[in-house]
N, C-alpha and C positions, 0 to 999 in steps of 0.2 A: 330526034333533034330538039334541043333547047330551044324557045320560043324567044323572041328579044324584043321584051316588054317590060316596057323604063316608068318610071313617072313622069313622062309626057303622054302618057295615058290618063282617062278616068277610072275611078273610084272601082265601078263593076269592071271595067273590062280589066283592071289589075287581080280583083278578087277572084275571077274566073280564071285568066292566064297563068298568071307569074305562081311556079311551083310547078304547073304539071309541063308536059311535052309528053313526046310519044315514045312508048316501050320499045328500047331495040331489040329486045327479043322476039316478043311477039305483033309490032306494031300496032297493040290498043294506045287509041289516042286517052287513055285517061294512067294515069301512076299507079302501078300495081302497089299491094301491102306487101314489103318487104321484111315477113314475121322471121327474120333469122337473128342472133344473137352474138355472131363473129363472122368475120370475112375474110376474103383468101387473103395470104403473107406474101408479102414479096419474096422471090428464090433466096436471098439472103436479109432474115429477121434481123440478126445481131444487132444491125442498126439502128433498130425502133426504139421512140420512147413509146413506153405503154401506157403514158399518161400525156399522150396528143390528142391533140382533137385537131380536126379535118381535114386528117387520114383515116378511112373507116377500117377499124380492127375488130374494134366491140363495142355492141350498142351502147353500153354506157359512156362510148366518147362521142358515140352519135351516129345512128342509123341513119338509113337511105327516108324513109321518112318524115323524120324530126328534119332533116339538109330541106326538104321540099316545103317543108311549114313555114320553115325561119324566112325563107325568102320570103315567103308569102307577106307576113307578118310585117315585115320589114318594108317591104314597098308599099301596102297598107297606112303603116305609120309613116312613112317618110322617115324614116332613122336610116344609118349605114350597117345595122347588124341587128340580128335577134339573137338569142337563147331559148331554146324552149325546153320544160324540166314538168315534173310529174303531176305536180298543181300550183296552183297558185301561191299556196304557203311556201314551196319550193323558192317561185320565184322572188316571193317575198325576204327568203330567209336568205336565199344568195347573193340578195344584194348589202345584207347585212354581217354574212360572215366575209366577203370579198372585202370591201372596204373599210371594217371598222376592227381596229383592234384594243387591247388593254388601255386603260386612259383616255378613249376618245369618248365623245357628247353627241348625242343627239338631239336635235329639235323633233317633235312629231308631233302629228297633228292628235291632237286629245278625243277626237271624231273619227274613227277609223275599225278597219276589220278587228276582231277579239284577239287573230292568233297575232298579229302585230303587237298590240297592246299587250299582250303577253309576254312574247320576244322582246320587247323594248323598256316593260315594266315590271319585271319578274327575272325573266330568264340569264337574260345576257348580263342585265346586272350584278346579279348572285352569281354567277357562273365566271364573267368574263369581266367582270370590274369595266362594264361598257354602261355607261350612263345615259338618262336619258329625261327630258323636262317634254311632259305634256302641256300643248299651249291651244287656245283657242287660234287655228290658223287663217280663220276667217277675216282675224285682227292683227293687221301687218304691224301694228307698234308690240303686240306682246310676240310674235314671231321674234322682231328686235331685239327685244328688250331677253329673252332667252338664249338668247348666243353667247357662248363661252368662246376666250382664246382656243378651246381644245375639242371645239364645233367642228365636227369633218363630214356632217350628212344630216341633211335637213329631209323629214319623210311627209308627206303629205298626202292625204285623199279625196280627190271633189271628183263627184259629187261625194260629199263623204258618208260611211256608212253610218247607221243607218237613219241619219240625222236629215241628209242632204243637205250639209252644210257645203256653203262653196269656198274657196281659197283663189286668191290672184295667182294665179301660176308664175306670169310675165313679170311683177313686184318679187314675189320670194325667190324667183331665180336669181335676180337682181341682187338680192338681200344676202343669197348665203356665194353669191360667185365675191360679194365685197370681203367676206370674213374668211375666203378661201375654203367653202363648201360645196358637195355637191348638194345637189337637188335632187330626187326619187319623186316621181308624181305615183300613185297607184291611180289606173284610168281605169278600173275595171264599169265602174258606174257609166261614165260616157261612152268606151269604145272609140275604138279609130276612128269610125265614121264622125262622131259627134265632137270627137277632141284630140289635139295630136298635141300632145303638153312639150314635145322636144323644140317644136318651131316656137315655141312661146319661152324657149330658153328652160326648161327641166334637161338634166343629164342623163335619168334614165327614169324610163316609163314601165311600170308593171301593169301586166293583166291577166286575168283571170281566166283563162279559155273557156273554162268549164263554162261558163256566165256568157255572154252573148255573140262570141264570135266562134263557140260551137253553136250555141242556140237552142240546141235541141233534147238540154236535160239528160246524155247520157254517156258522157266520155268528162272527165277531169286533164286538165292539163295547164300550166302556166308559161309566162313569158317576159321577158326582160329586154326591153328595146333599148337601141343607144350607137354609142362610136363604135369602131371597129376595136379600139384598144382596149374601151371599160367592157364590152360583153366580151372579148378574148380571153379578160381573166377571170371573167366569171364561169365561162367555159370548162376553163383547163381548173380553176379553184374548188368553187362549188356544184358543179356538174359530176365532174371526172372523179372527181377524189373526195365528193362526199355522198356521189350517187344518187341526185335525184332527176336521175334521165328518164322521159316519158316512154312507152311500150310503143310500137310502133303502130300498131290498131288505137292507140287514141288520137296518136297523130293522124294520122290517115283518116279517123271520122272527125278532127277538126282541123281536117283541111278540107273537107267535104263542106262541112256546115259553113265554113267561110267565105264560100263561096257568093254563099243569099245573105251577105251581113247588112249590103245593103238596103236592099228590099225590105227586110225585116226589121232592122233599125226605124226606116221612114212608119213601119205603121205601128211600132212602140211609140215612138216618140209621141205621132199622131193621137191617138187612143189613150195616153199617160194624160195628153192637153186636157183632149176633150174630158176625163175622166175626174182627175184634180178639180175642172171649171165643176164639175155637175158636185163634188163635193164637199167643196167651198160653199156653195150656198144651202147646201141641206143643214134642216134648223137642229137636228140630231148630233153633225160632225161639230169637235170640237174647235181643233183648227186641222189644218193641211199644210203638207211641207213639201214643195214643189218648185226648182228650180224657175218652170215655163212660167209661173205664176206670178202678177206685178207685184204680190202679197209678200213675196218670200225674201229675205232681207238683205239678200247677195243678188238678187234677180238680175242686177245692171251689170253685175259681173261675169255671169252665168251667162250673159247675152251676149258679151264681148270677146269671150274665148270657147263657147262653147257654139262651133259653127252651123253647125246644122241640125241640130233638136237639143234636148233636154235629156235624157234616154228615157226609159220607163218605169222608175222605180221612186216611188212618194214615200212620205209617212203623213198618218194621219190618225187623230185619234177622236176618241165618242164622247160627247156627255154621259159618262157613267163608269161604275167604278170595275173590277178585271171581269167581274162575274158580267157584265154585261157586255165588255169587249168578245169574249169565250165565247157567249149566247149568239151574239152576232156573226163569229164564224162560225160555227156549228150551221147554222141559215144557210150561207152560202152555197149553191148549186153548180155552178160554171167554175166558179175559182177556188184554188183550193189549200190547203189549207199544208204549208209546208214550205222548210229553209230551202234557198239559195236563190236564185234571181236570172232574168235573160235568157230564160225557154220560153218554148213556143206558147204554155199555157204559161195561165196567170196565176200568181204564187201568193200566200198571204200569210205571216206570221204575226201574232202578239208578242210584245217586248212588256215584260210586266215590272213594275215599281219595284220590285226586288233585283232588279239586273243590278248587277256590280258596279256598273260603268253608268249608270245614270244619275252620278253625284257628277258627270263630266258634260251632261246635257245641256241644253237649254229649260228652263223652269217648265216650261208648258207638256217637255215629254216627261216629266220627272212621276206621271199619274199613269203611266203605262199609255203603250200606243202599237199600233200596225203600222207593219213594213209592208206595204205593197209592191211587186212588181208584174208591173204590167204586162200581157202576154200579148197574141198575135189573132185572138176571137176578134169578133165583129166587135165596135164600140158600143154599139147599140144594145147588144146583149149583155157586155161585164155591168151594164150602168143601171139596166135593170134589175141584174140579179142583186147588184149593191140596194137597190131600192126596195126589193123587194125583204131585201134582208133586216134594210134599216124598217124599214114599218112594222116588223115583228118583234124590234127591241121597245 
């Protein structure tokens, strides 16, 4: 039987509840992996469309697992609907092939993931005469001042990658609902727990599963929160008929790992604080780019819609030029040295002076810098190993 848990619940008891109930077959109170690929027909098919979604025919309109996710997700976020698709570039790209056709304009934030910047700054414009103005989105008068009559989707990132740039959610939503756009927040940096960009007026929120509401570094998966109408047609649009439906074992291990989003949020977040503070004052680092931090130049913003931490992911860079960045992870013992963000260990990549995209920085990373994202070890141990590290440079 279905369990009937609302958002008159908290945070864990949603995270744990809503999506499972118990197996009528076998009565395990936990959701079995439903690895099948098609499902029985009604006595008389003729009537099907074969491009529905939720009626289960074929997983690509949507499996018994992906159905158990989205809920989750959805009561998480507080939205009326989820999509969940095979990773994040998925959910990224569905909300840009759903909404935007030939002649239309995009705002996006100049701070943001690579495949975005790509899709937005390459792709669609050669391909689909879909245009696009990179702006500092931190800066709500050049957000303005980028808006064309033929503006239909405004994209933004905060905390943004890998900059940790912040954007006003609550002002741009404001901004592009005047000129008749939507809004796309990508929340993969905060998570539900830390930020829910729809109550702040965003029309549709992406996030990145694979990143911290799996958590645990081994399943890819993405997700598209919102109204019941705008995930409908992303469903039946970009799901169904251009195929980026998740497997059903990723669903199922990140509905698993969502469970502890909470738990594990609070001691990123925690451990990110503590970690930026010990940074900031080492006479080695150069600066540090941390929302929790009073230093950081969005900080008052970052405090205002970002409810309950910071999440765990800095940048910060050395006195010294790549060969000493390199040197310095190399040292590293506990944390380690590899892309992606919001697993259980702590992650740490160099972005060096030759990236593409850092003519769209701020000056201070333009000398190359580390992305950090902070894991779920003890605080006391990443801060050593960093110390330990920094006194060998």
């Amino acid at each position: 039987m279905a369990k009937n848990i609302d958002l008159s619940y908290g945070f864990s008891t949603r995270s744990v509840h809503v999506g499972n109930s118990i197996d009528k077959e076998t009565g395990a109170i936990r959701r079995p992996i439903t690895m099948a690929n098609s499902y029985a027909l009604p006595y008389d098919p003729s009537g099907v469309n074969w491009s529905e979604a939720g009626t289960k025919l074929y997983t690509r309109n949507g499996g018994a697992n992906q159905e158990y996710l989205q809920e989750k997700l959805a009561a998480l976020s507080e939205t009326e609907d989820a999509v969940v698709l095979a990773t994040g570039v998925a959910a990224l790209h569905s909300i840009f092939f759903t909404f935007l056709k030939s002649g239309d304009h995009v705002v996006v934030s100049n701070i943001t993931y690579i495949a975005v910047y790509r899709l937005l700054n390459e792709y669609l414009p050669e391909k689909y005469n879909i245009t696009s103005t990179l702006v500092d989105s931190s800066d709500l008068g050049a957000v303005r001042e980028a808006i064309r009559p033929n503006t239909k989707l405004i994209h933004i990132e905060t905390p943004g990658n890998p900059t940790l740039s912040i954007s006003n959610i609550r002002a741009i939503a404001q901004l592009a609902h005047e000129h008749g756009a939507l809004l796309s927040v990508d929340n993969t940096f905060a998570s539900p727990y830390n930020q829910r960009p729809t109550k702040l007026g965003a029309d549709l929120v992406v996030e990145s599963l694979t990143k911290y509401i799996n958590g645990h570094g081994d399943a890819m998966g993405g997700a598209v929160l919102g109204s019941l109408e705008r995930i409908d047609r992303i469903r039946k649009e970009a799901m169904i008929n251009v195929g980026g439906a998740i497997s059903p074992f990723n669903a199922w291990l990140i509905m698993r790992g969502a469970i502890t989003l909470k738990l594990r949020m609070k001691q990123h977040n925690n451990n990110a604080l503590l970690i930026a503070g010990f940074l900031e004052s080492h006479p080695k680092v150069r600066f540090v780019s941390f929302p929790g931090l009073p230093s950081h130049p969005q900080h008052e913003v970052a405090k205002a819609q970002m409810s309950n931490g910071y999440g765990g992911v800095m940048a910060f860079g050395l006195k010294g030029d790549t060969e000493t960045h390199n040197r310095f992870v190399s040292y590293l013992n506990v944390i380690t040295s590899a892309v992606s963000l919001g697993h259980d260990e702590s992650l740490i990549v160099f972005l060096g002076p030759n990236d593409e995209r850092q003519y769209l920085y701020p000056e201070v990373f333009r000398e190359g810098f580390l992305r950090f994202s902070v894991g779920l070890e003890d605080a006391e141990d990443l801060i050593e190993d960093l110390r330990q590290a920094l006194d060998k440079i």
